[in-house]
C-alpha positions in Angstrom: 83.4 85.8 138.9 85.8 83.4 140.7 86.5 86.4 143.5 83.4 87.5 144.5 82.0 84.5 145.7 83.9 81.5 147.3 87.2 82.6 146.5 87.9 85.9 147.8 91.3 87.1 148.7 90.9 88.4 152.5 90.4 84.4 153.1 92.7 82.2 154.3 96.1 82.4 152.1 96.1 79.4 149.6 92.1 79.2 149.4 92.5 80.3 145.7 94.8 78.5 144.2 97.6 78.8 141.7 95.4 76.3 139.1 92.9 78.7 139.8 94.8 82.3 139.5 96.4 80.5 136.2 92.8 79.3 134.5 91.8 83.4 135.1 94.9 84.5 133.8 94.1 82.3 130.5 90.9 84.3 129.9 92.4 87.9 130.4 93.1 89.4 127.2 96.3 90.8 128.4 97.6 87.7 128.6 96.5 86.0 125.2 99.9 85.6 123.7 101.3 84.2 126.5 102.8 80.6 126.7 101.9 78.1 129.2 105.5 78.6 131.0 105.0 82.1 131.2 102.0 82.0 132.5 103.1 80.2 135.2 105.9 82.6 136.1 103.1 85.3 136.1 101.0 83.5 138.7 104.5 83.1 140.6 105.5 87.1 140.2 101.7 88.3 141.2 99.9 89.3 144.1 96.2 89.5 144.0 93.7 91.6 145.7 90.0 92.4 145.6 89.2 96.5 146.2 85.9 98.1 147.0 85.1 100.6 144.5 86.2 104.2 144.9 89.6 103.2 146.1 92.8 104.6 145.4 95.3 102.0 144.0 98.1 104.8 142.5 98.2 108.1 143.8 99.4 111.1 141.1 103.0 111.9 142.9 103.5 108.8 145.1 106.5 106.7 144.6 106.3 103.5 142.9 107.4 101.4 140.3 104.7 98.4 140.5 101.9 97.9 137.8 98.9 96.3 138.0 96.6 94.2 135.4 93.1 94.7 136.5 91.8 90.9 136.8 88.1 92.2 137.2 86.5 95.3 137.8 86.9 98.7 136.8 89.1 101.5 137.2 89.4 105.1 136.0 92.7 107.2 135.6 92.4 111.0 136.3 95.5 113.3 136.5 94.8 116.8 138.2 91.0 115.8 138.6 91.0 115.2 135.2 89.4 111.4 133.2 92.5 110.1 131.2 90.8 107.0 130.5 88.8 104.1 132.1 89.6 100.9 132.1 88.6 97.1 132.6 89.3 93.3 132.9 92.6 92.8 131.2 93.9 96.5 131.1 97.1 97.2 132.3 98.0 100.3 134.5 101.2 101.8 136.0 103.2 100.5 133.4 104.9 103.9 133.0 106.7 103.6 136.2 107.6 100.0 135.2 108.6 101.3 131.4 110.7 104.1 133.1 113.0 101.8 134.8 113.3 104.0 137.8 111.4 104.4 141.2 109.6 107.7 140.4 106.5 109.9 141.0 103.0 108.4 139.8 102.2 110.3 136.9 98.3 109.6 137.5 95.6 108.6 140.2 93.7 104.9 139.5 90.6 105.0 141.8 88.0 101.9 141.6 84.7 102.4 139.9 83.4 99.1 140.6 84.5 96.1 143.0 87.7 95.0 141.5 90.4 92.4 141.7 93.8 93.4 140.5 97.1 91.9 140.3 99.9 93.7 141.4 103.3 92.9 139.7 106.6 94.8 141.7 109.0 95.8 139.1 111.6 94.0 141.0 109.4 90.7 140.3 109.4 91.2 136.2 113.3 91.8 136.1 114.1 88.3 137.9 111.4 86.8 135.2 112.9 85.3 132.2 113.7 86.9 129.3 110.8 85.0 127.8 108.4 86.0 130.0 109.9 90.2 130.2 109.8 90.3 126.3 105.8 89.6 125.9 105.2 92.0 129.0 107.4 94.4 126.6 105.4 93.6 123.9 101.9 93.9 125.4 103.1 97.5 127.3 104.3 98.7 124.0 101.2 97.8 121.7 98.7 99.5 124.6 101.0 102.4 124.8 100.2 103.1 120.9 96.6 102.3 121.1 96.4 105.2 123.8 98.6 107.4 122.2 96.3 107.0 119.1 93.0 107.3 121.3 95.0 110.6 122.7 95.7 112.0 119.1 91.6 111.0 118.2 90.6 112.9 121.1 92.8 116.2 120.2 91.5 116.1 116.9 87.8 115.8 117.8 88.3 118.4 120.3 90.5 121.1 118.1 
């Protein structure tokens, strides 16, 4: 785990660095398909932080338009006290907002289940990227958005 030990966050800024952040981002599975290049500009655009678990990181009805790729860890989603989903190391979440292209409500609540470092990328950040770099975000958002929506349909099923 390269947070946990030597390298956590609340250190000194620059104690992890960018060769570092950019050899984890290479093992996440989020980022599989992206180029070298890209990757870079990721490790640029990001902001990383560890969380204890049971921590709020989106509140259902706060404003925002950020997203967040979960690095390590664990988080669940839960909308009116319901368990959307649960997700891990490489997941993406928030990515509505983001997808929405305007500052909006939170449509969810992601609360930590374990100790957790997660990247936080400020729609602001993603539209200055290149176009290069926009278009495999795109591509990855768009690809988990139809593997939910199929898990969704699943669950209806099994549960009609």
């Amino acid at each position: 785990a390269l947070w946990r030990t030597e390298h956590t966050p609340q250190k000194a800024k620059g104690e992890v660095s960018d060769t570092e952040r950019f050899g984890f981002l290479q093992k996440l599975s989020f980022f599989e398909k992206f180029p070298e290049n890209e990757l870079w500009e990721v490790v640029r655009i990001s902001k990383w932080r560890a969380f204890p678990p049971n921590t709020t990181i989106i509140k259902e009805g706060d404003e925002g338009d950020s997203f967040f790729i979960i690095a390590e860890g664990a988080v669940k989603v839960t909308r009116a006290g319901k368990v959307l989903n649960v997700l891990s190391a490489g997941d993406c979440v928030g990515e509505m907002s983001y997808l929405a292209t305007r500052e909006g409500p939170r449509s969810a609540t992601v609360v930590t289940t374990a100790q957790s470092v997660l990247m936080k990328i400020p729609a602001a950040e993603l539209n200055n990227a290149s176009l290069t770099c926009r278009g495999l975000f795109d591509r990855k958002f768009l690809a988990t958005l139809v593997e939910r929506l199929e898990a969704a349909n699943q669950r209806l099923i099994l549960t009609s």
